[in-house]
Biopython code that builds the backbone (N, CA, C, O; Angstrom):
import numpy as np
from Bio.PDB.StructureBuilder import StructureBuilder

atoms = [
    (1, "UNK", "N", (-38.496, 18.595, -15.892)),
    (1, "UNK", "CA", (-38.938, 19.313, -14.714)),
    (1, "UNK", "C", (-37.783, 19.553, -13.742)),
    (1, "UNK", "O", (-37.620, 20.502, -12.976)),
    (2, "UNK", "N", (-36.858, 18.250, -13.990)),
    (2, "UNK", "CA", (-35.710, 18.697, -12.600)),
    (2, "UNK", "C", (-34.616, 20.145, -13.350)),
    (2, "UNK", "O", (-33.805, 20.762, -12.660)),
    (3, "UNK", "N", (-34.737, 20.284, -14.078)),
    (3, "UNK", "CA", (-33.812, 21.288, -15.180)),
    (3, "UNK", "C", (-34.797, 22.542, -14.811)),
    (3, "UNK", "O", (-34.137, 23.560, -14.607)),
    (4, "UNK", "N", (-35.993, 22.699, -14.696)),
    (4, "UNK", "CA", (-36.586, 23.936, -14.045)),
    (4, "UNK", "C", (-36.638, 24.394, -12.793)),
    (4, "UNK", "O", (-36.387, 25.547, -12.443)),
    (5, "UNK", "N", (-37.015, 23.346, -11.999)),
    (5, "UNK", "CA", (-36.204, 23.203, -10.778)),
    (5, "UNK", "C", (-35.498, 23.837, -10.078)),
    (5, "UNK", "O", (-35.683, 24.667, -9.187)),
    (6, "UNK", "N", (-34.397, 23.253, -10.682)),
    (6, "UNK", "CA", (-32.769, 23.937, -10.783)),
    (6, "UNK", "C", (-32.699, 25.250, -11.001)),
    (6, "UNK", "O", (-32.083, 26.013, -10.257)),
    (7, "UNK", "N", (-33.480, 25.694, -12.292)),
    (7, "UNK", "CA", (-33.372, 26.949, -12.591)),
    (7, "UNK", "C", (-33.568, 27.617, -11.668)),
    (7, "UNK", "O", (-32.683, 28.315, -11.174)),
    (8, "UNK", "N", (-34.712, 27.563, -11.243)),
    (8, "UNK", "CA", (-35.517, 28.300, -9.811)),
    (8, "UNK", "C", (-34.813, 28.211, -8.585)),
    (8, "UNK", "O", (-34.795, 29.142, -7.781)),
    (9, "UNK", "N", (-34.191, 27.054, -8.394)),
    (9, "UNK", "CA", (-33.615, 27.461, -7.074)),
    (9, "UNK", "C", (-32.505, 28.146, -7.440)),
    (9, "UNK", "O", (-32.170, 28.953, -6.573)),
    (10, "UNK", "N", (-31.883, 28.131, -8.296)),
    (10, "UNK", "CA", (-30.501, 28.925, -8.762)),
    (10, "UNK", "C", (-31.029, 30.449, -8.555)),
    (10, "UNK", "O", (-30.746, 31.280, -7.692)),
    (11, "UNK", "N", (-31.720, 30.488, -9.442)),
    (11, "UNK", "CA", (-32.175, 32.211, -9.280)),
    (11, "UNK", "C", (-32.315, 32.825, -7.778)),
    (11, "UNK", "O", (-31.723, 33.736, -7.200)),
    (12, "UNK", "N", (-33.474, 31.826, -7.355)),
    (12, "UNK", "CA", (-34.029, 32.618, -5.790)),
    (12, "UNK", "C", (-32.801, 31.897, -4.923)),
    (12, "UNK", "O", (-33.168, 31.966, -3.750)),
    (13, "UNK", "N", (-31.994, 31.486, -4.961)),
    (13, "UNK", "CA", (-30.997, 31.034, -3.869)),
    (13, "UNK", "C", (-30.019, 32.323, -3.870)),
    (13, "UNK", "O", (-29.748, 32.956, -2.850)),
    (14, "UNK", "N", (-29.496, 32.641, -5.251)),
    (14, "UNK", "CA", (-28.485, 33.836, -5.750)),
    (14, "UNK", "C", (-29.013, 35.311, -5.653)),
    (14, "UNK", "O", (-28.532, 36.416, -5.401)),
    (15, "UNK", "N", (-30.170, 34.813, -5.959)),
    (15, "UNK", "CA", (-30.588, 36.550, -5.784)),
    (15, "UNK", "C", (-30.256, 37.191, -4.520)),
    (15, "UNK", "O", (-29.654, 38.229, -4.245)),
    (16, "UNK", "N", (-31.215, 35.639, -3.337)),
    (16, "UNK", "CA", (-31.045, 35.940, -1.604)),
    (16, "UNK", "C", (-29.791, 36.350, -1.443)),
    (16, "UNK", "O", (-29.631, 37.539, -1.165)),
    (17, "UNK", "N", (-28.728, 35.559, -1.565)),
    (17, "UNK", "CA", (-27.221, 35.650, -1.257)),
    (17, "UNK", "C", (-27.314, 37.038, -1.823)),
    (17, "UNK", "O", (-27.888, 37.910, -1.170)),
    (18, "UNK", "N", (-26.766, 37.308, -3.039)),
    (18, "UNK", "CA", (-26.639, 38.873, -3.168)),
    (18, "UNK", "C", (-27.353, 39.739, -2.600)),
    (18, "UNK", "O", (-26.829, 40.844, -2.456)),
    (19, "UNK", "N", (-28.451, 39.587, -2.204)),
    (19, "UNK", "CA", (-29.207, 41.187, -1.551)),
    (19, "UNK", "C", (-28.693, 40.786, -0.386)),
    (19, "UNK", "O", (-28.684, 41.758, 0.369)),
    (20, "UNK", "N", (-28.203, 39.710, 0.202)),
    (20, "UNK", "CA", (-28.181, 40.121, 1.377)),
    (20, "UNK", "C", (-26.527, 40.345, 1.433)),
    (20, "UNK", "O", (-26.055, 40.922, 2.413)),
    (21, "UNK", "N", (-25.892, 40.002, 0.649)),
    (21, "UNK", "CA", (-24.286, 40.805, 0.810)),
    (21, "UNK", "C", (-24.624, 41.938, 0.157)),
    (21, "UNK", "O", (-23.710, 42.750, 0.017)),
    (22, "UNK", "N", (-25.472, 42.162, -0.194)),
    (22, "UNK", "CA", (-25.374, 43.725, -0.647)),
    (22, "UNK", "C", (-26.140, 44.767, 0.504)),
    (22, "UNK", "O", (-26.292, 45.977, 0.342)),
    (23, "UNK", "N", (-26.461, 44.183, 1.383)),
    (23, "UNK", "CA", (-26.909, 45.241, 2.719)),
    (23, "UNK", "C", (-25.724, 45.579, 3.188)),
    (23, "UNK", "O", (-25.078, 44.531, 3.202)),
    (24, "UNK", "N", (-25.293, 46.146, 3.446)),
    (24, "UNK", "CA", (-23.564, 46.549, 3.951)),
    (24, "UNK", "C", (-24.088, 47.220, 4.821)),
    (24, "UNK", "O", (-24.831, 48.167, 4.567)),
    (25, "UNK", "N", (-23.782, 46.832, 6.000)),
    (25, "UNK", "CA", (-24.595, 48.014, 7.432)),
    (25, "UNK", "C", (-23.376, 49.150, 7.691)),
    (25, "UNK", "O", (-23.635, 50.162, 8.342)),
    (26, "UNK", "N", (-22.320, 48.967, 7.258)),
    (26, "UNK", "CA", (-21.328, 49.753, 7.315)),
    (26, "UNK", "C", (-21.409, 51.084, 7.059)),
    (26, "UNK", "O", (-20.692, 51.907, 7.629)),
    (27, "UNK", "N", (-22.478, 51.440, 5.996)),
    (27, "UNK", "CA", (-22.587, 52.353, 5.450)),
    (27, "UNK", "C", (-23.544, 53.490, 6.841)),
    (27, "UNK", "O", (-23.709, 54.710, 6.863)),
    (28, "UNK", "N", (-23.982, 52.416, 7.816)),
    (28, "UNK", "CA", (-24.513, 53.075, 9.620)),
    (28, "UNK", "C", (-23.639, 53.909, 9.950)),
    (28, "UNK", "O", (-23.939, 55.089, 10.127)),
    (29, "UNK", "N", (-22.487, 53.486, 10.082)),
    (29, "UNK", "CA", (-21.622, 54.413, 11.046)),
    (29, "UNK", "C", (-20.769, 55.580, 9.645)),
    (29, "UNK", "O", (-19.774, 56.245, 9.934)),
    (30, "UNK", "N", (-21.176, 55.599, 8.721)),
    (30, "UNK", "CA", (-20.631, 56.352, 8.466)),
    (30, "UNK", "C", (-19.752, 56.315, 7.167)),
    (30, "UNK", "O", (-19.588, 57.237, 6.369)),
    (31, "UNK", "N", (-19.033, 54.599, 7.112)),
    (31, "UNK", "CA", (-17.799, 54.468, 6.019)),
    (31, "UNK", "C", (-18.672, 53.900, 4.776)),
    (31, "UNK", "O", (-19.790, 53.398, 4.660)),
    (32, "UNK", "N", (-17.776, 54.176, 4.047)),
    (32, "UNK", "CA", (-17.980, 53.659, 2.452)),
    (32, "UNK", "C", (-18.681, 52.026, 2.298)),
    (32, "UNK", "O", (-18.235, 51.013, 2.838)),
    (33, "UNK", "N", (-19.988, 52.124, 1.332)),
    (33, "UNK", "CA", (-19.700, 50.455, 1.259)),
    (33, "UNK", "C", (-18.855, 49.997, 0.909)),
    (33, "UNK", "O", (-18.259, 50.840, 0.238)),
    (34, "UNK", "N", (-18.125, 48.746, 0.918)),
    (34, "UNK", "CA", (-17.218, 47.938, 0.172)),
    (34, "UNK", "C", (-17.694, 47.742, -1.238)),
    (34, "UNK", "O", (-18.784, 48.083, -1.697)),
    (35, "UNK", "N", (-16.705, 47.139, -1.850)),
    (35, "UNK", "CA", (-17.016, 47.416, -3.345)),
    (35, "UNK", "C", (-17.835, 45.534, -3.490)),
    (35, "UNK", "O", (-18.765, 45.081, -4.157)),
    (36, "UNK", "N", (-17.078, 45.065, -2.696)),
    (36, "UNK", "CA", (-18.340, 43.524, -2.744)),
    (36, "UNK", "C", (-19.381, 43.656, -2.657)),
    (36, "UNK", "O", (-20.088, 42.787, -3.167)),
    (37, "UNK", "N", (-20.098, 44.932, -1.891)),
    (37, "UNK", "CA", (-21.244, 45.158, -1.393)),
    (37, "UNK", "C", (-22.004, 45.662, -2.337)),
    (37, "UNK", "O", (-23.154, 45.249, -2.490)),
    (38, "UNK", "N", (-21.364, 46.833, -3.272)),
    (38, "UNK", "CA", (-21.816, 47.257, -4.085)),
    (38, "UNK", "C", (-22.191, 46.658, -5.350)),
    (38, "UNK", "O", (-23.244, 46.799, -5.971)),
    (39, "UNK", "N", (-20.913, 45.796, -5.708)),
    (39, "UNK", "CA", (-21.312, 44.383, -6.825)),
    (39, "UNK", "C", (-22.570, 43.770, -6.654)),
    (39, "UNK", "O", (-23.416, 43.617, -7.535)),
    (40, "UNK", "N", (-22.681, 43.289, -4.989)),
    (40, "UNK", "CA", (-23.468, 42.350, -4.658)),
    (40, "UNK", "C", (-25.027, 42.998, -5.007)),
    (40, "UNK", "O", (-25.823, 42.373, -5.708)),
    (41, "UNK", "N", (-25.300, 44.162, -4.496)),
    (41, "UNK", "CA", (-26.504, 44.951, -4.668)),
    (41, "UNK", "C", (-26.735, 45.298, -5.714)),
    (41, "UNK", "O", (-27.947, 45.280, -5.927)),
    (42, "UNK", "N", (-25.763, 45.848, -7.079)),
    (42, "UNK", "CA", (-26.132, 45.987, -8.360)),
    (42, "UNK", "C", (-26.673, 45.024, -8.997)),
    (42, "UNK", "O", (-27.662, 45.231, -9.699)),
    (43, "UNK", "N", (-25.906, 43.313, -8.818)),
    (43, "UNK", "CA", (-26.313, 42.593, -9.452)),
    (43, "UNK", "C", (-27.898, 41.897, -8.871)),
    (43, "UNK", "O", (-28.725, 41.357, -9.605)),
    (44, "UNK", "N", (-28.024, 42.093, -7.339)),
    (44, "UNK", "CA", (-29.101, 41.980, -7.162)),
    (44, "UNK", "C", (-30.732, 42.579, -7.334)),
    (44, "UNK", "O", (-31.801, 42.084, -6.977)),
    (45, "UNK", "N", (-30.381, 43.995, -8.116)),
    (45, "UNK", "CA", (-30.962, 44.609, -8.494)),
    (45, "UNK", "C", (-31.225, 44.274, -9.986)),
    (45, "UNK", "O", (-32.232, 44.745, -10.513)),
    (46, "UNK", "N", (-30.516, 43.616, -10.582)),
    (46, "UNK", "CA", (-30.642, 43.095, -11.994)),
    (46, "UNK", "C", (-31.303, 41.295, -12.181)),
    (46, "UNK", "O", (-31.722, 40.762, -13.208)),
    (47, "UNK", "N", (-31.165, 40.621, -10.574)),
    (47, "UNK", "CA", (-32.045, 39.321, -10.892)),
    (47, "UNK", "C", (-33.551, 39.740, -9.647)),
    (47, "UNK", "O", (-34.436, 38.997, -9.223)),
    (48, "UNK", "N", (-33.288, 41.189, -9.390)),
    (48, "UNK", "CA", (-35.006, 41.072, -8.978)),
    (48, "UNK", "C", (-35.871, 41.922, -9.993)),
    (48, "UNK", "O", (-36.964, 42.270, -9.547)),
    (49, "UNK", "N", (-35.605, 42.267, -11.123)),
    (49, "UNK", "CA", (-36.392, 42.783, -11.774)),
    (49, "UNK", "C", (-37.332, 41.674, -12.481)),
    (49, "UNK", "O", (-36.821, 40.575, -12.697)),
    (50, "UNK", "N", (-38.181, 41.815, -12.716)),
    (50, "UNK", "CA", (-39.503, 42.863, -12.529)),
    (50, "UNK", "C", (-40.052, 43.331, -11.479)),
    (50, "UNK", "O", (-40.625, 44.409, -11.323)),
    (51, "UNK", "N", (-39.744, 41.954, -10.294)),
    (51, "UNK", "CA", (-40.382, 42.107, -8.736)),
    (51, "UNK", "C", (-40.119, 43.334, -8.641)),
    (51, "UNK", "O", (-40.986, 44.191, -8.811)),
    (52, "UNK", "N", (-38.675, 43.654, -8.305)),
    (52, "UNK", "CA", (-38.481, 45.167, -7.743)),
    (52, "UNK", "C", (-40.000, 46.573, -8.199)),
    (52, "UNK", "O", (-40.966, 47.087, -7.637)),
    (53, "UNK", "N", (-39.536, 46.601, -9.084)),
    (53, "UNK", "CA", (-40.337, 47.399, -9.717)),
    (53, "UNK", "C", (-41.727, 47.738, -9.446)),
    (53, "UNK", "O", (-42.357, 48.763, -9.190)),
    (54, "UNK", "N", (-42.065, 46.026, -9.653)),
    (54, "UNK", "CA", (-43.769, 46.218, -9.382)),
    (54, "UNK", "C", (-44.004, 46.016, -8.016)),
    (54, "UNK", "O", (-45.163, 45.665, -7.794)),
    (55, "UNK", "N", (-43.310, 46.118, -7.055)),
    (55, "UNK", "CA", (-42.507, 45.900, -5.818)),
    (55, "UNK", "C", (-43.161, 47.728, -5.300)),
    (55, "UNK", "O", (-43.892, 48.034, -4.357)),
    (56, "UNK", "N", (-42.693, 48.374, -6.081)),
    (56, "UNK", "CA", (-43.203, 49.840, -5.734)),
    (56, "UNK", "C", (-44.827, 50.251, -6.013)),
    (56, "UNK", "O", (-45.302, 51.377, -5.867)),
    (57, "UNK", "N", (-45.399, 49.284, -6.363)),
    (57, "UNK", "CA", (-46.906, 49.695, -6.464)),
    (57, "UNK", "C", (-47.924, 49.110, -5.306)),
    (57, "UNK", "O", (-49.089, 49.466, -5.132)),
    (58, "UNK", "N", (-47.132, 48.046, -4.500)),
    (58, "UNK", "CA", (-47.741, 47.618, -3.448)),
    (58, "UNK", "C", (-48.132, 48.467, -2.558)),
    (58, "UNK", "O", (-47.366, 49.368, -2.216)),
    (59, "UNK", "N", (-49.396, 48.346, -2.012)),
    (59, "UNK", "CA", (-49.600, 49.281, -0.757)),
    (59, "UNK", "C", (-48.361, 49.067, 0.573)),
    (59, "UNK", "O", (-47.820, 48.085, 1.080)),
    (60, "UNK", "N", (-48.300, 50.220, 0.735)),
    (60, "UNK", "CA", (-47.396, 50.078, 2.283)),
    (60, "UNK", "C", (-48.287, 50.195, 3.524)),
    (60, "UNK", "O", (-49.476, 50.393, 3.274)),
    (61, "UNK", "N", (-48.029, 50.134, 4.484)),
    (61, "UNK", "CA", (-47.102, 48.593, 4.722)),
    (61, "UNK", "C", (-48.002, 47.081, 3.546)),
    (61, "UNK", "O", (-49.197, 47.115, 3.253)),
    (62, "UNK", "N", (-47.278, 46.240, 3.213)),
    (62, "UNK", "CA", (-47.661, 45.138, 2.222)),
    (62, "UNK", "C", (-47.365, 44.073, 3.184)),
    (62, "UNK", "O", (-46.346, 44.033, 3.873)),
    (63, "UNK", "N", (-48.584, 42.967, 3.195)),
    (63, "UNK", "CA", (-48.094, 41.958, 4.348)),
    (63, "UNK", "C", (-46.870, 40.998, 3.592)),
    (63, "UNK", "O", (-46.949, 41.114, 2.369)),
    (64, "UNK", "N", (-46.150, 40.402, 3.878)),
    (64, "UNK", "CA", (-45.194, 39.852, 4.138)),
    (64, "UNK", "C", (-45.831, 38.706, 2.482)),
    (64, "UNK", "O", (-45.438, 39.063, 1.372)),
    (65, "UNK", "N", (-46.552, 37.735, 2.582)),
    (65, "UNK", "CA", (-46.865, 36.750, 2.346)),
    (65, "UNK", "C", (-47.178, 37.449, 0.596)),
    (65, "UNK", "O", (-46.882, 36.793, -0.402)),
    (66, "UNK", "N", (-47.869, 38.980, 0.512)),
    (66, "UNK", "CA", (-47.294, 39.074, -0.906)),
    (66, "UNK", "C", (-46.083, 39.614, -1.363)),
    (66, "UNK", "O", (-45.932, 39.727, -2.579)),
    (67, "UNK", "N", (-44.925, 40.074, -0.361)),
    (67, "UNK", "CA", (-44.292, 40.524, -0.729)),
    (67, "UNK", "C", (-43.417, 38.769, -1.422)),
    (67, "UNK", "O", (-43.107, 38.478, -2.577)),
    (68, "UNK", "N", (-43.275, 37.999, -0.192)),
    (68, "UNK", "CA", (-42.878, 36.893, -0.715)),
    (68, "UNK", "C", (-43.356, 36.261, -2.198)),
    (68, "UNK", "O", (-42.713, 36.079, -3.232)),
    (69, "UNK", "N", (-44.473, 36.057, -1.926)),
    (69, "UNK", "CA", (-45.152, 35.823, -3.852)),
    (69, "UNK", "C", (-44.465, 36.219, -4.287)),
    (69, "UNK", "O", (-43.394, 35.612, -4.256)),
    (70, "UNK", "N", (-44.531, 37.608, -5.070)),
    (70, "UNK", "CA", (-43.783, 38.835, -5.589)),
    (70, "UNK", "C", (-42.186, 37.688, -6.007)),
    (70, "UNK", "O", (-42.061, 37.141, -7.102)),
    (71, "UNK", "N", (-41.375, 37.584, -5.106)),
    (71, "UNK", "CA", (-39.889, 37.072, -4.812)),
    (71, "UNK", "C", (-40.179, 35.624, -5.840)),
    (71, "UNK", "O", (-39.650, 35.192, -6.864)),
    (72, "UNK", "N", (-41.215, 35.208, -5.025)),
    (72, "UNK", "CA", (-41.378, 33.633, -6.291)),
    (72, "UNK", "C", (-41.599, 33.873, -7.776)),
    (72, "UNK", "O", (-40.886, 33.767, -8.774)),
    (73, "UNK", "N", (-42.657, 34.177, -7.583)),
    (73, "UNK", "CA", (-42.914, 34.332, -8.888)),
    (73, "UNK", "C", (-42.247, 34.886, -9.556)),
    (73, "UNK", "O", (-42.106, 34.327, -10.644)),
    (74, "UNK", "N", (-41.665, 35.881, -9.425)),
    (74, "UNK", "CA", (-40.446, 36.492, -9.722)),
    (74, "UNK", "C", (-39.123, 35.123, -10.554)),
    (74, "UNK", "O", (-38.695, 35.036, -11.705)),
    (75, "UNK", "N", (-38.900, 34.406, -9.488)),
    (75, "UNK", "CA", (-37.606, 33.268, -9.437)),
    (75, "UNK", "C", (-38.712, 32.555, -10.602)),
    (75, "UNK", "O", (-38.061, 32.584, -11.646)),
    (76, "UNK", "N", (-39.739, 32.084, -10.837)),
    (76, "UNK", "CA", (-40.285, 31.558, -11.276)),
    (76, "UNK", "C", (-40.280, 31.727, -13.138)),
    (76, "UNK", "O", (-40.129, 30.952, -14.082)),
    (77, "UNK", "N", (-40.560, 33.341, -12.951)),
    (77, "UNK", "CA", (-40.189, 33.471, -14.226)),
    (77, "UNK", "C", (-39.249, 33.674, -14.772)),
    (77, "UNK", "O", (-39.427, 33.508, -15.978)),
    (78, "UNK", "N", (-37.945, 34.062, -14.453)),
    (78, "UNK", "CA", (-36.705, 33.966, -14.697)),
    (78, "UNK", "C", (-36.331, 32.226, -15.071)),
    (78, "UNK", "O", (-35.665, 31.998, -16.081)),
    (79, "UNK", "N", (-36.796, 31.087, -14.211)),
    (79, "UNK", "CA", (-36.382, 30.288, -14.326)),
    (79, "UNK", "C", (-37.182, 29.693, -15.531)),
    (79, "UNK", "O", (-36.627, 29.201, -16.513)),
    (80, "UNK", "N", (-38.290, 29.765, -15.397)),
    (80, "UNK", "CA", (-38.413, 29.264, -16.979)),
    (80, "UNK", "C", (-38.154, 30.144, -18.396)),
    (80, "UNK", "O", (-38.118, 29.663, -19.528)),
    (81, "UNK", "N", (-38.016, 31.291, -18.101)),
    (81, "UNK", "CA", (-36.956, 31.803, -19.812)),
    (81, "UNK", "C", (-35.378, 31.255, -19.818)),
    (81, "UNK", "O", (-34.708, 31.232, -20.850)),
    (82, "UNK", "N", (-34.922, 30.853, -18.620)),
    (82, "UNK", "CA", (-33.400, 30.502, -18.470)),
    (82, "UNK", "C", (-33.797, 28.711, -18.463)),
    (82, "UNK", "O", (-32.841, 27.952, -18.620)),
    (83, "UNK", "N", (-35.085, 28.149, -18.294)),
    (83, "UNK", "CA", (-35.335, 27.128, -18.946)),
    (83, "UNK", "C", (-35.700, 26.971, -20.387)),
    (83, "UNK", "O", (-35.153, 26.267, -21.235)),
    (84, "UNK", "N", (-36.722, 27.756, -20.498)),
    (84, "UNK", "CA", (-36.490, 27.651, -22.287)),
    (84, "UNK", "C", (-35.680, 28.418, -23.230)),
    (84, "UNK", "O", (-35.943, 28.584, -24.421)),
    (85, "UNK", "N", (-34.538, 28.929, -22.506)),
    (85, "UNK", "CA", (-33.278, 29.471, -23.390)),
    (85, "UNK", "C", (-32.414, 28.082, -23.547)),
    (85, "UNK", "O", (-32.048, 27.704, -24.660)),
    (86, "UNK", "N", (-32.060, 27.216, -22.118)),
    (86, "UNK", "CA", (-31.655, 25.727, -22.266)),
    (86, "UNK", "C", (-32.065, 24.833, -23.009)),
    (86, "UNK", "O", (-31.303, 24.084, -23.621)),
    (87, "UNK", "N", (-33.181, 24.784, -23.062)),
    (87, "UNK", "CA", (-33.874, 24.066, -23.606)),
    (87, "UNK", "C", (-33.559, 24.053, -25.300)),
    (87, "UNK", "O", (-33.094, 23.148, -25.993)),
    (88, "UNK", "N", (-33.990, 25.379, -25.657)),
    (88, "UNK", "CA", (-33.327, 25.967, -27.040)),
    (88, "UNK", "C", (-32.100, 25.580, -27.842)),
    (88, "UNK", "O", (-32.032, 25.226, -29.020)),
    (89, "UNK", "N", (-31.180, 25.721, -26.969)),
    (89, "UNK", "CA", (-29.696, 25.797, -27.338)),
    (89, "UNK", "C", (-28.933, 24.306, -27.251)),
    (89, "UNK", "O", (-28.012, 23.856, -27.933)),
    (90, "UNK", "N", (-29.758, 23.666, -26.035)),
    (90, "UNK", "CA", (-29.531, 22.568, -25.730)),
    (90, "UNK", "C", (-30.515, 21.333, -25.688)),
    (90, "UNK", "O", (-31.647, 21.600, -25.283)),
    (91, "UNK", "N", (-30.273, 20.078, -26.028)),
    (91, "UNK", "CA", (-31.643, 19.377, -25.547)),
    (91, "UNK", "C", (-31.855, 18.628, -24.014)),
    (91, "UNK", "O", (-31.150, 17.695, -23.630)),
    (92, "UNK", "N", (-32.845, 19.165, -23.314)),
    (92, "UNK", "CA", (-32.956, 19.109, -22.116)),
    (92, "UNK", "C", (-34.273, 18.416, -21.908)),
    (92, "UNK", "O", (-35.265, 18.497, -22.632)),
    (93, "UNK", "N", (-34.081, 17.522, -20.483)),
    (93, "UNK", "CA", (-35.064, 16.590, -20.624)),
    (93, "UNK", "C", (-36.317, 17.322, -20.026)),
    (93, "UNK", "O", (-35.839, 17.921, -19.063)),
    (94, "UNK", "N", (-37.783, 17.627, -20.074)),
    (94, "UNK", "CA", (-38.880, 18.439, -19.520)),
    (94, "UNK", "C", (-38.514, 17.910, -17.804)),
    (94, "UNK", "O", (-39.193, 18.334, -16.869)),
]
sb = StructureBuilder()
sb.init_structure("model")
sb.init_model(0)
sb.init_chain("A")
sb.init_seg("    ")
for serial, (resi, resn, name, xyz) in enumerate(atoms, 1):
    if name == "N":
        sb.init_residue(resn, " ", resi, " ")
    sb.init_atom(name, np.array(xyz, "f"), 0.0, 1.0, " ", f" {name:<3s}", serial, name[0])
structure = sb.get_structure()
């Protein structure tokens, strides 16, 4: 269980960090994002999928509390295929 855990906070800790270096407000006044910014947002676009996605079928405005779900469950399932890919390859304690 502490090996899933882990997984989960790894995911939803990294994802946060990247979307939020990938907001580049810079792009307000006018200049180019930075290319960190752009890394940061591509790759964050690649650990919020599926959320993202099904992210667009929510009614708008969506209160807050499912958009959050959405974000967990999300981290949730990532972390257990990146738990039972560990698990797989490696022997890991439940």
């Amino acid at each position: 269980m502490k090996a899933f855990t882990f997984c989960f906070l790894l995911h939803f800790g990294l994802f946060m960090v990247l979307f939020l270096v990938g907001l580049d407000f810079s792009g307000i006044d006018g200049h180019e994002p930075g290319l960190v910014s752009r890394i940061a947002g591509a790759l964050a676009s690649v650990l919020g999928q599926p959320a993202l996605y099904l992210a667009r079928f929510l009614p708008s405005p969506s209160p807050d509390v499912l958009e959050w779900a959405l974000l967990v469950s999300n981290s949730l399932l990532w972390a257990a295929v990146m738990w039972a890919l560990l698990r797989r390859f490696r022997t890991l304690p439940d």
